[in-house]
N, C-alpha and C positions, 0 to 999 in steps of 0.2 A: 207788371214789374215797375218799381220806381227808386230810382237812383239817386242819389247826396251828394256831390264832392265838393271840398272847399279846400284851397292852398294858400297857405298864408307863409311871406318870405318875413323868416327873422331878420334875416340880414343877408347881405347877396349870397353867400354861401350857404345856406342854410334853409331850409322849406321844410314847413309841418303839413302834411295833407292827412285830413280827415276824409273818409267815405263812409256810406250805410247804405244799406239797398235791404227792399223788401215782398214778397214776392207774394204770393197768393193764388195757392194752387189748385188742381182741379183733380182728375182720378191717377193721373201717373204719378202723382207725390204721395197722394194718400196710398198708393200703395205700395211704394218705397218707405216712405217713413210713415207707419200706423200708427204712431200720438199725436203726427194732427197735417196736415197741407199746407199752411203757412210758413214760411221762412224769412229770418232776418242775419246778416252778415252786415259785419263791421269791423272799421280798421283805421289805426292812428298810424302813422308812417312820418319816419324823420330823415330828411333826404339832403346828405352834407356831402357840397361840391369840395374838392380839392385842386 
């Protein structure tokens, strides 16, 4: 497995965080999901303090 994240602050209130992660499976995924063992997950996230 290998993981992304980056947070970048607009301004003190304010935070954009990007992630991605990616995985590469063996026989427990292939045979959970049978069109294929690989997986990728991603996510933009906008995090406003008050």
């Amino acid at each position: 497995m290998i993981d992304f994240s980056v947070d970048y602050n607009i301004n003190p209130q304010t935070v954009l965080t990007f992630y991605i992660s990616g995985v590469k499976g063996g026989d427990v995924p292939g045979r959970i999901y049978p069109d294929g063992r690989n997986a990728a997950f991603a996510y933009l996230e906008v995090t406003r303090r008050f």
